[in-house]
C-alpha positions in Angstrom: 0.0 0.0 0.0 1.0 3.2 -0.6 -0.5 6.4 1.7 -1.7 9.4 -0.2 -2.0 12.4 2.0 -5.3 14.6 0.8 -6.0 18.4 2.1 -9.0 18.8 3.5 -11.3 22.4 2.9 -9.0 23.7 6.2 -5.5 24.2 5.5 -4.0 22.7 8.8 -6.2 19.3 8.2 -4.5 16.0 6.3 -7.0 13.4 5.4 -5.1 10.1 5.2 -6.1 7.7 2.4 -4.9 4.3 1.1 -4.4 3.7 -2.8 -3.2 -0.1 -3.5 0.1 0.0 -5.6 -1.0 -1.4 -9.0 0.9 -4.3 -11.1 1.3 -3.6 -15.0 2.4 -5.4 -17.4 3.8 -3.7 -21.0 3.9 -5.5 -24.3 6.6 -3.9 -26.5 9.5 -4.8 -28.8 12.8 -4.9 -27.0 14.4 -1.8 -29.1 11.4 0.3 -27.9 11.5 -0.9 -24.5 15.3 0.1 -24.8 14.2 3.9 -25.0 11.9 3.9 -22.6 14.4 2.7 -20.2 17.5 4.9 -21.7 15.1 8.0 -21.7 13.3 7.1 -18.6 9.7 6.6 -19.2 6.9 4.2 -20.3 4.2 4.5 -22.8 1.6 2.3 -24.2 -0.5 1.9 -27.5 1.8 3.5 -29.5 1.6 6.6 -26.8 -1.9 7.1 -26.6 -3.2 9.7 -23.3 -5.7 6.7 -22.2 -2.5 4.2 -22.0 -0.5 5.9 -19.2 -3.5 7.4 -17.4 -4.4 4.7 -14.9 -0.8 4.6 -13.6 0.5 5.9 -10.5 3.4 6.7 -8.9 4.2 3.8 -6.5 2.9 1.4 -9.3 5.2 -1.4 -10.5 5.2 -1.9 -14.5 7.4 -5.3 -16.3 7.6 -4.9 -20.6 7.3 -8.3 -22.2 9.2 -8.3 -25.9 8.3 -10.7 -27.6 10.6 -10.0 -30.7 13.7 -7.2 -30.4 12.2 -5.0 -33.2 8.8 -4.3 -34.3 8.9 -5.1 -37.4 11.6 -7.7 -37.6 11.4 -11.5 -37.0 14.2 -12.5 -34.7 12.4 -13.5 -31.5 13.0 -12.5 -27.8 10.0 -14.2 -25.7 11.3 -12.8 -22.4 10.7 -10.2 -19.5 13.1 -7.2 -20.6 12.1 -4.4 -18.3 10.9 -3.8 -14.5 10.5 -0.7 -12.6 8.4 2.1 -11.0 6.2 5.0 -12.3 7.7 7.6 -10.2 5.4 11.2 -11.1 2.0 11.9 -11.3 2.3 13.7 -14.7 1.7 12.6 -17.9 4.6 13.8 -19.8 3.7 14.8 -23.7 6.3 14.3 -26.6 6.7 14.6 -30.0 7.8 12.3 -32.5 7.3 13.2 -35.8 4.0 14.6 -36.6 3.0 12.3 -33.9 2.2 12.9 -30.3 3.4 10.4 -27.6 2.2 10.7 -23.4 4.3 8.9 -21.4 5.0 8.8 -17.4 8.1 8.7 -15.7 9.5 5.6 -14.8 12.8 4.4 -12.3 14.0 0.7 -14.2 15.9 -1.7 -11.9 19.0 -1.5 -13.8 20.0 -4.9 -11.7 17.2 -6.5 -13.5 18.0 -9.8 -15.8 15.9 -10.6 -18.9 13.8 -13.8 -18.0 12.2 -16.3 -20.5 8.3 -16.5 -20.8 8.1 -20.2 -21.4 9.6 -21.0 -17.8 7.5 -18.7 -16.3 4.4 -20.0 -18.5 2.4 -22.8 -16.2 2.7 -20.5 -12.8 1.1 -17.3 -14.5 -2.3 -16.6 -13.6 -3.6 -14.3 -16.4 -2.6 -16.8 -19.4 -5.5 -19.2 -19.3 -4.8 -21.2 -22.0 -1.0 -22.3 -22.0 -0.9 -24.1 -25.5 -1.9 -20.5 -27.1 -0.3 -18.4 -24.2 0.8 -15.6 -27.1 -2.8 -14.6 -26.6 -2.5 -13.4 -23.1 0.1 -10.8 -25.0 -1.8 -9.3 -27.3 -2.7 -5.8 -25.9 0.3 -3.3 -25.2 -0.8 -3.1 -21.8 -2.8 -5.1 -19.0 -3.1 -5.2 -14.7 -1.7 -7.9 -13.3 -2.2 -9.7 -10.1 0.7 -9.2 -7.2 1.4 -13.0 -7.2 1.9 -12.9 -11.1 4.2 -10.0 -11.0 6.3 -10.9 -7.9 6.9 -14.4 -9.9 8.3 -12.1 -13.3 10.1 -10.0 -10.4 11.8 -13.3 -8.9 12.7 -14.6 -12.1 14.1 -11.3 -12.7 16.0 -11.6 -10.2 14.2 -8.2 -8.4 12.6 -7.9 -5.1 9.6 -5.7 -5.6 
């Protein structure tokens, strides 16, 4: 849990509140999830506003590539990235004629790449294990703590 500390309509007031920290999970290609740790940030859906609004900071995020460039073929099936969404802001940027929101993000830099497959018959959100690529289809889902502390271990982070 993380605390979240509210003003109240009187100044000298604080109203304590509880937010649960959230567990994502990121599906992008490893060279993209390369700039996003290099520059610091996460995005989703090609950097759509609704991708990175649900985020907080506190929240823990994990990017699954499943190939090392977007549009090439050589497969990487494995947890590349792990960290935390460290502002509240949505950070706008512009590539190209294109406009890209992202939110600030601190990647465990200790963090090892860790194969899918292995990982496979203890994670809860792929329901169907002979067509698990399925479960990896959007650029971005919530996972359950128990699914993303096993990705963390195999990671070899402690979140």
């Amino acid at each position: 849990m993380r605390l979240i500390f509210l003003r109240s309509m009187l100044p000298t007031r604080l109203i304590m509140s509880e937010i649960p920290i959230a567990y994502w999970l990121g599906v992008a290609s490893l060279d993209h999830v390369k700039n996003g740790v290099q520059g610091g940030f996460c995005q989703f859906s090609h950097g759509k506003r609704s991708g990175v609004e649900a985020l907080n900071p506190g929240d823990w995020i994990v990017y699954y590539s499943p190939r090392a460039r977007i549009d090439g073929s050589e497969r990487i099936q494995s947890f590349t990235a792990i960290g935390t969404i460290t502002a509240d802001e949505i950070t706008p940027a512009r590539r190209g004629n294109n406009m890209h929101y992202r939110r600030a993000v601190c990647y465990r830099k200790d963090a090892v790449n860790a194969g899918v497959r292995e990982l496979l018959p203890d994670l809860s959100f792929v329901k169907d294990k002979k067509r698990w690529g399925i479960a990896f289809r959007t650029s971005k889902r919530r996972l359950s703590k128990a699914d993303f502390t096993l990705i963390a271990r195999a990671m070899k982070v402690k979140p």
